[in-house]
C-alpha positions as a Markdown table, in Angstrom:
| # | Residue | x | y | z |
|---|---|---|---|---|
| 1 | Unk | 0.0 | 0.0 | 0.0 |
| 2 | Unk | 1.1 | 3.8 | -1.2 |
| 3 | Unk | 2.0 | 5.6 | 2.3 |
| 4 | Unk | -1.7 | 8.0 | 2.6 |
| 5 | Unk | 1.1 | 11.0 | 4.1 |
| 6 | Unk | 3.3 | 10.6 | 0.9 |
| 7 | Unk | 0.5 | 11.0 | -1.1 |
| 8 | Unk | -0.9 | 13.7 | 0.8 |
| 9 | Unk | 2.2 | 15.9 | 1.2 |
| 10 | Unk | 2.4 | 15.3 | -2.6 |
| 11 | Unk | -0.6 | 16.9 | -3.5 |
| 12 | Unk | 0.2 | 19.8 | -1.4 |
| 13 | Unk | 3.8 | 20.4 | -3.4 |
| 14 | Unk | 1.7 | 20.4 | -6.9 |
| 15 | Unk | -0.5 | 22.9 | -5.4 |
| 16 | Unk | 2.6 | 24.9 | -4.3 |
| 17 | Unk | 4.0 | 24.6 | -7.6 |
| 18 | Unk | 0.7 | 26.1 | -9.0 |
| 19 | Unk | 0.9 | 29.0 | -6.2 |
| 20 | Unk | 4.5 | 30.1 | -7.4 |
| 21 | Unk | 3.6 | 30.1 | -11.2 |
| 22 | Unk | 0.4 | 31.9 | -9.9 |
| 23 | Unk | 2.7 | 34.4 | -7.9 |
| 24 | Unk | 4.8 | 35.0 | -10.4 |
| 25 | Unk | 1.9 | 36.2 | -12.7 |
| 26 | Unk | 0.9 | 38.5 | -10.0 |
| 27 | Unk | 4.6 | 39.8 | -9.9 |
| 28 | Unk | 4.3 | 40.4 | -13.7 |
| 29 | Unk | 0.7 | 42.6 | -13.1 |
| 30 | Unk | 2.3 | 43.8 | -10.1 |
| 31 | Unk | 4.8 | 45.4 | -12.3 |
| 32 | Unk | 2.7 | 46.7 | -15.2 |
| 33 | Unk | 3.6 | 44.0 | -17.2 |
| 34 | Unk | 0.8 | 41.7 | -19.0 |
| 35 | Unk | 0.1 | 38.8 | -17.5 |
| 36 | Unk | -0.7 | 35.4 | -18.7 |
| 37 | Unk | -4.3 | 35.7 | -17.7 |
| 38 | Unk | -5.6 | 32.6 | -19.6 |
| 39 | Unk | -2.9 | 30.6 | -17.2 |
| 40 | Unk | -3.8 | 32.4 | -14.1 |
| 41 | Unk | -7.2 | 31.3 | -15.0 |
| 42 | Unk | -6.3 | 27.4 | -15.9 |
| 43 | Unk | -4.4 | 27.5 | -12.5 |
| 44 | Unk | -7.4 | 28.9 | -10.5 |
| 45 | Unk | -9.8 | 26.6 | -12.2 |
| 46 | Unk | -7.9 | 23.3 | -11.3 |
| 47 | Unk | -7.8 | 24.6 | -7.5 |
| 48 | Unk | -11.4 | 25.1 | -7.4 |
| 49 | Unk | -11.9 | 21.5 | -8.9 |
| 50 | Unk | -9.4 | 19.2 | -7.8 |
| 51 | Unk | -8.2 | 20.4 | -4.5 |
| 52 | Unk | -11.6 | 22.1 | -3.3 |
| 53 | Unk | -13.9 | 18.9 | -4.7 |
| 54 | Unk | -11.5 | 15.8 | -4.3 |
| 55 | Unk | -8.4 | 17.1 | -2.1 |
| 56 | Unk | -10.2 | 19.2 | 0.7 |
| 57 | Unk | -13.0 | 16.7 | 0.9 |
| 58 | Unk | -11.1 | 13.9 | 1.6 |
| 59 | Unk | -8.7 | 15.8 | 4.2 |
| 60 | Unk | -12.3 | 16.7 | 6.0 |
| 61 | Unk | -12.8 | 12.5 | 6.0 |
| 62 | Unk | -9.2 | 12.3 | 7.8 |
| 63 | Unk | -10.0 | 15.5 | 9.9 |
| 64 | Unk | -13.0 | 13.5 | 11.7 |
| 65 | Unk | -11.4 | 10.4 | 11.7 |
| 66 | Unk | -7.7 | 11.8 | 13.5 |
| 67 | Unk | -10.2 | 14.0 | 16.5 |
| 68 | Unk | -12.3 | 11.3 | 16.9 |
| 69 | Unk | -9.1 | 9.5 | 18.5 |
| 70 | Unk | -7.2 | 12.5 | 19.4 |
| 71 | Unk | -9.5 | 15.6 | 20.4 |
| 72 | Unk | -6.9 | 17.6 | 21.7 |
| 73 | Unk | -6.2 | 18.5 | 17.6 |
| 74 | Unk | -9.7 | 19.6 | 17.5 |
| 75 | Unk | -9.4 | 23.1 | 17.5 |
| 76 | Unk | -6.7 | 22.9 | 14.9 |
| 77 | Unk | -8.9 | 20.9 | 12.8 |
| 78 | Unk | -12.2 | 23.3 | 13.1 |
| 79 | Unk | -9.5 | 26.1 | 11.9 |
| 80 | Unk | -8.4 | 24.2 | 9.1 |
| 81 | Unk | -12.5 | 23.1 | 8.0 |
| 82 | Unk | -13.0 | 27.3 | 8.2 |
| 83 | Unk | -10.0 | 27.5 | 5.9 |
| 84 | Unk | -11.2 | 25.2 | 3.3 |
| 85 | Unk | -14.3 | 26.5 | 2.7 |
| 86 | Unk | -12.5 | 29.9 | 2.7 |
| 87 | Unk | -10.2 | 29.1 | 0.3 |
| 88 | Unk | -12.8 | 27.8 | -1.8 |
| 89 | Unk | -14.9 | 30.7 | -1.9 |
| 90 | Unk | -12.0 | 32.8 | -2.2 |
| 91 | Unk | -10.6 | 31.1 | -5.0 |
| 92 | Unk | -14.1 | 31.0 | -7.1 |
| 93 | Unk | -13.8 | 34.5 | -6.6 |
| 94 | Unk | -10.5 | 34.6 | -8.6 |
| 95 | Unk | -11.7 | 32.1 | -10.9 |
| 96 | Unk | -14.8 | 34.8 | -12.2 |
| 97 | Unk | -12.9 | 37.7 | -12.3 |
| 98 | Unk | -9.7 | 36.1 | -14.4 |
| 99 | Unk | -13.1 | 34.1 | -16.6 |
| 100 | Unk | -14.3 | 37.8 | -17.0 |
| 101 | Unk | -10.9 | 39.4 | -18.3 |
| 102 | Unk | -10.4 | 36.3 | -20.4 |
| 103 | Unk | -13.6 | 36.9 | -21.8 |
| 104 | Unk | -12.8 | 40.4 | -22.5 |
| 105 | Unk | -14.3 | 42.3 | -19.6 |
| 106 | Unk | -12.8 | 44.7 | -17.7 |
| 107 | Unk | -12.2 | 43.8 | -14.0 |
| 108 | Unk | -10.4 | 46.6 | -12.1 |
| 109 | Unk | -7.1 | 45.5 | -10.7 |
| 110 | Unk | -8.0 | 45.2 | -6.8 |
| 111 | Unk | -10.1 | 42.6 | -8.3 |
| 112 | Unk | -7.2 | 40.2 | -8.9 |
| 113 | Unk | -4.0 | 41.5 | -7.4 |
| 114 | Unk | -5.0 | 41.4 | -3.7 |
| 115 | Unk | -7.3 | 38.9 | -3.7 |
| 116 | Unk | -5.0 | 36.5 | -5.9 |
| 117 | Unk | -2.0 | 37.5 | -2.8 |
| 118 | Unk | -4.6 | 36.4 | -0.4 |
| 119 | Unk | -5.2 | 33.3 | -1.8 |
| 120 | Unk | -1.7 | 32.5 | -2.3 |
| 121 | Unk | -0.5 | 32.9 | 1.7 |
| 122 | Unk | -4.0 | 31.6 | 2.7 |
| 123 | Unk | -3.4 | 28.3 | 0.7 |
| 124 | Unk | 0.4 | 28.3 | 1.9 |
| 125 | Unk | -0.4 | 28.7 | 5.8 |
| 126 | Unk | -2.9 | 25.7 | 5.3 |
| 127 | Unk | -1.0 | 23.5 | 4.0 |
| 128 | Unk | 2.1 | 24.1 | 6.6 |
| 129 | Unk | -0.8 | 24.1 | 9.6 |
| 130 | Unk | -1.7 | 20.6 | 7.9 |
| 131 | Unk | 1.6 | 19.3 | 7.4 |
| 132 | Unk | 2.9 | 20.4 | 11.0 |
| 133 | Unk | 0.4 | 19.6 | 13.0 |
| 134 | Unk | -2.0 | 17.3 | 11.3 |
| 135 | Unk | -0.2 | 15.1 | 9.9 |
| 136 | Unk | 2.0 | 13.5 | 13.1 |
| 137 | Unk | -1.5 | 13.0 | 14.8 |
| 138 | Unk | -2.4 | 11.0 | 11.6 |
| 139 | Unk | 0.5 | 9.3 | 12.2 |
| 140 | Unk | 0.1 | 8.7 | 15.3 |
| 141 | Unk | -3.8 | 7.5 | 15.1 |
| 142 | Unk | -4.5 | 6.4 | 11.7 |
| 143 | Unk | -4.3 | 2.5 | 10.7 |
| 144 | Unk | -4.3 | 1.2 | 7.2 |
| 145 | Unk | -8.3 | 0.4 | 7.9 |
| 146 | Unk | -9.2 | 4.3 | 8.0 |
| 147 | Unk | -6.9 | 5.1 | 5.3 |
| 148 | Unk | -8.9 | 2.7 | 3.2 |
| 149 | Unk | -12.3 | 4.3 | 4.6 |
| 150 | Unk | -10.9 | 7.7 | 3.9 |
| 151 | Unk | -10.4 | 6.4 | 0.7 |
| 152 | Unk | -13.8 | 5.1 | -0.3 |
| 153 | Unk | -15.6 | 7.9 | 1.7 |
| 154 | Unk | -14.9 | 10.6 | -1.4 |
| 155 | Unk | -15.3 | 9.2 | -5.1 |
| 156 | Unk | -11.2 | 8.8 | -6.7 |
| 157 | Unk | -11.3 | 11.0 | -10.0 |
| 158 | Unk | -7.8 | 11.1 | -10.8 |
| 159 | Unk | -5.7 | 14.1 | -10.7 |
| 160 | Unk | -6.8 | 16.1 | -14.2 |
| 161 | Unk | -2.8 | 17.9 | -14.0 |
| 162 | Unk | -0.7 | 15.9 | -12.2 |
| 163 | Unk | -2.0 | 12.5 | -12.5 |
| 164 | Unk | -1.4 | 10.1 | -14.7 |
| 165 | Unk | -3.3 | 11.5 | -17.9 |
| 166 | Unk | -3.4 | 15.3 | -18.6 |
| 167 | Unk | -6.7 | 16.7 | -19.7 |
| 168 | Unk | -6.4 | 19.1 | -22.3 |
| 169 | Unk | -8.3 | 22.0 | -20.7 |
| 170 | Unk | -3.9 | 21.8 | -18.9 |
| 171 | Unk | -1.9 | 21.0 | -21.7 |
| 172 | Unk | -0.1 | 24.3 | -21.5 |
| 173 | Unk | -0.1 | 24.5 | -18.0 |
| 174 | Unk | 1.4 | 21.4 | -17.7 |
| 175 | Unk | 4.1 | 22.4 | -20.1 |
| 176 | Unk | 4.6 | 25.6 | -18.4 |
| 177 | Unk | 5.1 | 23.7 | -14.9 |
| 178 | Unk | 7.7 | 21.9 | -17.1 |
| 179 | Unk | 9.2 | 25.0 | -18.1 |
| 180 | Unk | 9.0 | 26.4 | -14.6 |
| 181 | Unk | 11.0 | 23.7 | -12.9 |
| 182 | Unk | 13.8 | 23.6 | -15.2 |
């Protein structure tokens, strides 16, 4: 059996891979300088429908499963449920605005900029509050029985970037996180 943790922290350095190329485009607006709004929007879009339908559900399975033996982590936990569905809002947010300038509309820059820097060190605190104090207690509770629970409690889709097939809605995404880690 694939170590659950491996997988997880894995899925949490794809979506920091994401945040950087998504930084970066920032940087470039920041600066005056045009953006690649139709990737800013391809990287917003997969957050809002792989991490916040498939990645932040399943975490929320675990999350129950890891208080329900240790509740001493609960109020870490009921911080990091706020921060999903946060995060999710936020980045559908993002995810209109960048559709709308894609499309051609004008969306005024405090829109974007902010909000898109918001996101960003929103989505990096969670992942270090999950990966620093999460994911010892799911070490320290969790046994190959609710792993496969977890697992069957949220359908599998697999991932539409990273996994094993790229859809084509992120073929140049893909090729830019390529680029990027050259």
């Amino acid at each position: 059996m694939t170590d659950p943790l491996a997988l997880w922290h894995a899925e949490h350095v794809n979506f920091a891979r994401l945040l950087e190329l998504l930084e970066a485009q920032l940087d470039c607006f920041h600066r005056g300088d045009a953006p690649d709004y139709e990737q800013m929007l391809d990287i917003m879009y997969y957050m809002t429908h792989y991490p916040d339908q498939l990645h932040h559900p399943r975490e929320d399975v675990a999350f129950a499963r890891i208080v329900a033996r240790e509740p001493g982590v609960r109020a870490v936990v009921d911080e990091l449920l706020r921060q999903h569905e946060s995060l999710r809002t936020s980045g559908e947010r993002l995810v209109h605005d960048l559709d709308g300038i894609v499309g051609g509309d004008v969306v005024p820059r405090d829109r974007v900029e902010g909000p898109g820097r918001d996101y960003i060190a929103s989505f990096r605190r969670h992942i270090d509050k999950e990966e620093t104090e999460i994911f010892p207690a799911a070490a320290r509770v969790l046994g190959a029985a609710d792993w496969t629970a977890i697992g069957a409690a949220v359908a599998h889709r697999d991932d539409p970037l990273f996994g094993k097939t790229t859809e084509k809605r992120y073929a140049a995404l893909s090729r830019q996180i390529a680029r990027h880690a050259e």
